[in-house]
NUNU-766683 format. One record per residue (C-alpha): x, y, z. Coordinates in steps of 0.25 Angstrom, whole numbers. Example, Ala and Ser with C-alpha at 12.3 -4.5 7.8 and 13.67 -1.06 7.14 Angstrom:
# residues 2
NODE     px     py     pz
NODE     49    -18     31
NODE     55     -4     29
***
This chain:
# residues 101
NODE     px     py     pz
NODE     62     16      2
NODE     48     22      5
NODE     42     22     18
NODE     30     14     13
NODE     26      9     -1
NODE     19     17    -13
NODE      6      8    -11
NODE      6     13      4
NODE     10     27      2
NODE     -2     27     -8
NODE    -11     21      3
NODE     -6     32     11
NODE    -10     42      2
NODE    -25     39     -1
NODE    -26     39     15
NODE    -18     53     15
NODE    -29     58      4
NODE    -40     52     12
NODE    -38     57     25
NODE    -34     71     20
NODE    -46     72     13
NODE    -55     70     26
NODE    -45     79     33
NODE    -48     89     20
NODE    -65     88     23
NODE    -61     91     38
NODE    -63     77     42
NODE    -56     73     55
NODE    -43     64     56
NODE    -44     56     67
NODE    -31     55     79
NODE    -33     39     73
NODE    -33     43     60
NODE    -19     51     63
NODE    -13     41     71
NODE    -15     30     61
NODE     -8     41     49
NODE      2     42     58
NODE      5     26     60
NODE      3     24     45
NODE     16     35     42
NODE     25     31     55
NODE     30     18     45
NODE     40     15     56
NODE     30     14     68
NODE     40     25     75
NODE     28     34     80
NODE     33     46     73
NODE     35     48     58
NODE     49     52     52
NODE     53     61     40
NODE     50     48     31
NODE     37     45     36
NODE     31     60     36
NODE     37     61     24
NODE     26     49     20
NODE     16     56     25
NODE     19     69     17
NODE     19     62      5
NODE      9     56      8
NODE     -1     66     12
NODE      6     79      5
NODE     13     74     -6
NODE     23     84    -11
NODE     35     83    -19
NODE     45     89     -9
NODE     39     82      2
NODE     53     82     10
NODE     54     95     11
NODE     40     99     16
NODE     43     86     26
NODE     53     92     32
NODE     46    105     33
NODE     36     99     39
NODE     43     89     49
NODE     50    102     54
NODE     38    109     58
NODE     30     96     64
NODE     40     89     69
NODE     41     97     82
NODE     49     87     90
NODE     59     87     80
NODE     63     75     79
NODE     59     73     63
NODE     48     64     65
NODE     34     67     67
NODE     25     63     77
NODE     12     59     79
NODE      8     74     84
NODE     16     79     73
NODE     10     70     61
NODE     -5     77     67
NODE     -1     91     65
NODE      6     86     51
NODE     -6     79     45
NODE    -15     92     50
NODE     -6     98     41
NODE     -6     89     28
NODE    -21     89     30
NODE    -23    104     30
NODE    -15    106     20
***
């Protein structure tokens, strides 16, 4: 089934909107801030997030119907200790992205 409930997901998605519009008017995400985004996706408390969790995140934040496919292009170039998860560093420089896009 899915990682978390619809209820939640949509939770998830008004703070995805909130804080992209801050980022948008060039206010500043704080590490905190990050940290706490980056605890709220690793549902298994493993301290790095897998295909599935990301995967929540890019629906969350860039909702697109092949969403597998640009996950995948995107794990391979962030992911750069290949191990198909995706650190803490690597969320960072992913979020920057989603922000900027």
């Amino acid at each position: 089934g899915p990682l978390i409930s619809a209820a939640r997901l949509q939770q998830f998605q008004a703070q995805a909107v909130e804080s992209h519009a801050r980022m948008v008017a060039g206010g500043l995400i704080t590490d905190d801030e990050l940290r706490a985004e980056f605890a709220k996706y690793d549902i298994d408390g493993s301290g790095a997030l897998d295909r599935e969790e990301f995967k929540l995140i890019y629906s969350v934040y860039s909702p697109v119907e092949d969403a597998g496919k640009a996950i995948d292009e995107i794990l391979a170039k962030y992911n750069m200790l290949s191990d198909s998860l995706i650190s803490y560093q690597e969320f960072c420089m992913v979020m920057l992205r989603l922000a900027s896009a």
